[in-house]
N, C-alpha and C positions, 0 to 999 in steps of 0.2 A: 398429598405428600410433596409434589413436584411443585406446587403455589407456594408450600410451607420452604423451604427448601430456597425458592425464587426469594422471596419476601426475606428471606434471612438474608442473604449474600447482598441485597440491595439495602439492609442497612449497614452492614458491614461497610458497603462502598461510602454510607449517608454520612458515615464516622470519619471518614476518609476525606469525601471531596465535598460536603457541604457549605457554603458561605468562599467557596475556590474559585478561581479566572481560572480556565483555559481555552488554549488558543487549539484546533484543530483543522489542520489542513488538508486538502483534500475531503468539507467534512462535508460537501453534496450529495454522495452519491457511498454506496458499500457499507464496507468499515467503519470507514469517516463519519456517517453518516449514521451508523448504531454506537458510535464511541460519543456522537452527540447528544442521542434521544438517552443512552445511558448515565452519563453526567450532568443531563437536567434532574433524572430522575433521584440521582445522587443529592442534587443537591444545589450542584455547580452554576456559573454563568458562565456560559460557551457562546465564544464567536466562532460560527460557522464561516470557514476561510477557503474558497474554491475560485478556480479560476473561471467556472462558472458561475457567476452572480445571478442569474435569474433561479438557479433552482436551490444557490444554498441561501436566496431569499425565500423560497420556498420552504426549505428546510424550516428556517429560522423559525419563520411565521406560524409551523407546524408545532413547534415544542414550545414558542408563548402562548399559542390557544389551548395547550395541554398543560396551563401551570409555570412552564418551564422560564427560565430568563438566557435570552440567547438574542442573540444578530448576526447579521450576517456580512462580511465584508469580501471586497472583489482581492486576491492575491495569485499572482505567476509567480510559481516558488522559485522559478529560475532567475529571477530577478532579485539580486542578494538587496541591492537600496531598498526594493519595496516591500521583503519581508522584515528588515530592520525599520522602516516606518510603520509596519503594522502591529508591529510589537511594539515599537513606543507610544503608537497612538491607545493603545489598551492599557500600558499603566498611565500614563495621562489621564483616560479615565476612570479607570477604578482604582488606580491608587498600587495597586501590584497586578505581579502575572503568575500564577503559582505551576500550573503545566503546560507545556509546550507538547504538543502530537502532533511530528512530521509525518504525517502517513499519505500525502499524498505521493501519486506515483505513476509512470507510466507504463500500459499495458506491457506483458511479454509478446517479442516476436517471435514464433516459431519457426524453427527453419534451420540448417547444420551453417558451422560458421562461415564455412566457403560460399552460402545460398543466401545471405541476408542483406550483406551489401553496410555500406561504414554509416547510412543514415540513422537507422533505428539504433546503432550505438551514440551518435553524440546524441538522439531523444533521451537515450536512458540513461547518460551519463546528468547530463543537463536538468533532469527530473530527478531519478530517483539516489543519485548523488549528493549532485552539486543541489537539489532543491534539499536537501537533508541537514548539510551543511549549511545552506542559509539560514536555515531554521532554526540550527543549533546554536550557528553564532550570533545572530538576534537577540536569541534565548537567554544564551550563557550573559550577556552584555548585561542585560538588564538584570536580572537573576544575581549575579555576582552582587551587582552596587544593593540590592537590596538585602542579602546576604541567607536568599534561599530558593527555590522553587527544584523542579525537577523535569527533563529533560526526556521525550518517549521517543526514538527513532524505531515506525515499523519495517522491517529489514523482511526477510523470508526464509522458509527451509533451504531454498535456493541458494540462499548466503551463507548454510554451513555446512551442506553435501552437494558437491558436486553437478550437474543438474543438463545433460546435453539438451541440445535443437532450441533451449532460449540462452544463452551463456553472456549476450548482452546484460539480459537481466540478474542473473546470477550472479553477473562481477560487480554488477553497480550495488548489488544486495548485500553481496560479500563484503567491500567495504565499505559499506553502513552501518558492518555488524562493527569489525574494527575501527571503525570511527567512535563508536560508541562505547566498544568496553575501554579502550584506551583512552578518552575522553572523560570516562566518570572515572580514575583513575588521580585526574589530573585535577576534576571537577571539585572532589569529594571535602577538600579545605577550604573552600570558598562556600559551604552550605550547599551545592548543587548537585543533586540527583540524576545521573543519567541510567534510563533503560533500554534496553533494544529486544524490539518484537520480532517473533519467526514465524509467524504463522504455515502451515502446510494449507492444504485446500479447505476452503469453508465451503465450497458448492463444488458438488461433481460438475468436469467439462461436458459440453454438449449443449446443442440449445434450448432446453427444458431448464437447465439448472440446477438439478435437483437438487436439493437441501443437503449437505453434510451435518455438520455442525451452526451451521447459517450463521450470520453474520452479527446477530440478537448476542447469541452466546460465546462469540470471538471477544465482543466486545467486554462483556463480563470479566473473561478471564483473561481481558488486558489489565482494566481495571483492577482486577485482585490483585496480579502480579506487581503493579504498580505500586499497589497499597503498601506491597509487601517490601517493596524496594529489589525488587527482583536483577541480575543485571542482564540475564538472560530470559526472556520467557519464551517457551515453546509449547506451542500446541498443534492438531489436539494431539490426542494418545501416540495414533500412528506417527507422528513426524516427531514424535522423541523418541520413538523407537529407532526410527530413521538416522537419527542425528546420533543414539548410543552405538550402533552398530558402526556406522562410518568412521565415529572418534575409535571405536575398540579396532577397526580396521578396512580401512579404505577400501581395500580389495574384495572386499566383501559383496558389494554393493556396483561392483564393473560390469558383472554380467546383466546385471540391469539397466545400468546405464548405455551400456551398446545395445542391448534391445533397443532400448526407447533410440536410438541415434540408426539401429535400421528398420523400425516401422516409420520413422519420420521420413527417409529416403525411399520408401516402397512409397508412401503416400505424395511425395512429391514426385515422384517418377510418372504414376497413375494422372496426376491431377499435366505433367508435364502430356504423356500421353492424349489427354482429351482436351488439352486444348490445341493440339496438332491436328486430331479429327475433325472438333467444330473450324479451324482455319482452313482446315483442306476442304472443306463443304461449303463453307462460306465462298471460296475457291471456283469450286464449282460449279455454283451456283450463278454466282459473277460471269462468268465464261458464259455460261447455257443462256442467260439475259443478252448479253452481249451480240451472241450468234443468233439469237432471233432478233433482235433491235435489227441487224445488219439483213437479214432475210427479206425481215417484213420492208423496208427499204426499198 
């Protein structure tokens, strides 16, 4: 039933992205990286676009020995010249670009705002912003003069509830999300489709990783929602529970939010704590070397 079930919704997408360009950022590693093995299998030609080049050569190479037609190019999304040259070099080749997936993006820092420091905000302004916006306006550029494609920024639960100890990342998320619905607003007479993704967790934290929903099936239900013309998509289940309850009432959702903002401060207090100890030992240590250096002397 679950093969029967797969097998349908893959051709649902076959209807969809079959004989389609797109362009997928960030498409090395995760998300990216099942939004690419699933749009082969759709049908599509995906350039695999990472600012890693040896592994989304790897990718590449993975979905043309499976069938697939894909390549792979080197692209820094922060660099607006270079993601408007890589969009033009792909209708150059093929003639059009029909999706654009800005999903690349920089890691969240953990940590309350006063403990993070202004570095990891211009990282996530610079990625998961400003590389958002390069993408789009690339996109829309070419898209416009050919008078269609559509446009996928993946954004986060982050970007529509509130979300302490990462709030870099949550604002850079946040407007991605309003970049994007006010965007396909604007988009929508000119033939061009904009959506924005929210995903909640696809793998529990921890180092094991354990499987949530995994990244196989994020990727699915980008795609459908896509197909759909969705202008929001949220998954899975729990993080639209997440998002009904916040829109029905913000206050809702405080006492959790302060949770999570004083287990982040108990665990950096802890982690502040032992690294006092190993320098006091280290300390000591240094001193007792010392005092015998000077003995044995």
């Amino acid at each position: 039933m679950t093969l029967n079930l797969h097998a349908a919704r893959m051709n649902r997408n076959r209807g969809s992205y079959a004989g389609k360009v797109a362009i997928v950022t960030g498409g090395a590693s995760g998300i990216g990286q099942a939004l690419c093995e699933a749009l082969c299998d759709a049908g599509a030609r995906v350039i695999v676009a990472d600012i890693d080049l040896d592994q989304a050569e790897h990718v590449a190479s993975a979905l043309t020995a499976n069938g697939g037609l894909a390549s792979a190019v080197f692209l820094d999304v922060s660099n607006h010249e270079l993601v408007c040259a890589v969009a033009n070099h792909v209708v150059d080749d093929y003639g059009h670009l029909d999706y654009m997936f800005n999903n690349a993006a920089a890691t969240a820092t953990r940590g309350e705002l006063s403990d993070v420091g202004i570095e990891p905000w211009h990282r996530a302004i610079d990625v998961n912003l400003l590389g958002v916006l390069h993408g789009t306006l690339a996109a829309q550029s070419v898209m416009t003069k050919q008078g269609f494609g559509h446009i996928v920024n993946i954004g986060s639960i982050a970007g529509l509830v509130g979300f302490p100890t990462s709030i870099a990342y949550g604002a850079t998320k946040a407007a991605v999300v309003n970049l994007s619905v006010s965007f396909r607003m604007e988009a929508v007479d000119r033939g061009v489709n904009v959506s924005v993704v929210c995903p909640g967790p696809v793998h529990a934290p921890g180092p094991n990783g354990d499987k949530l929903i995994g990244v196989e099936r994020a990727a699915q239900l980008i795609l459908r929602g896509v197909a759909r013309n969705r202008a929001i998509i949220v998954f899975p289940f729990s993080a639209r529970v997440l998002w009904w309850l916040y829109r029905f009432s913000p206050a809702i959702l405080f006492p959790l939010g302060r949770k999570l903002a004083r287990v982040q401060r108990a665990k950096q207090l802890a982690h502040s704590k032992t690294a006092t100890q190993v320098a006091h030992s280290f300390s000591s240590v240094h001193q007792y070397e010392s005092l015998t250096s000077q003995t044995a002397s």
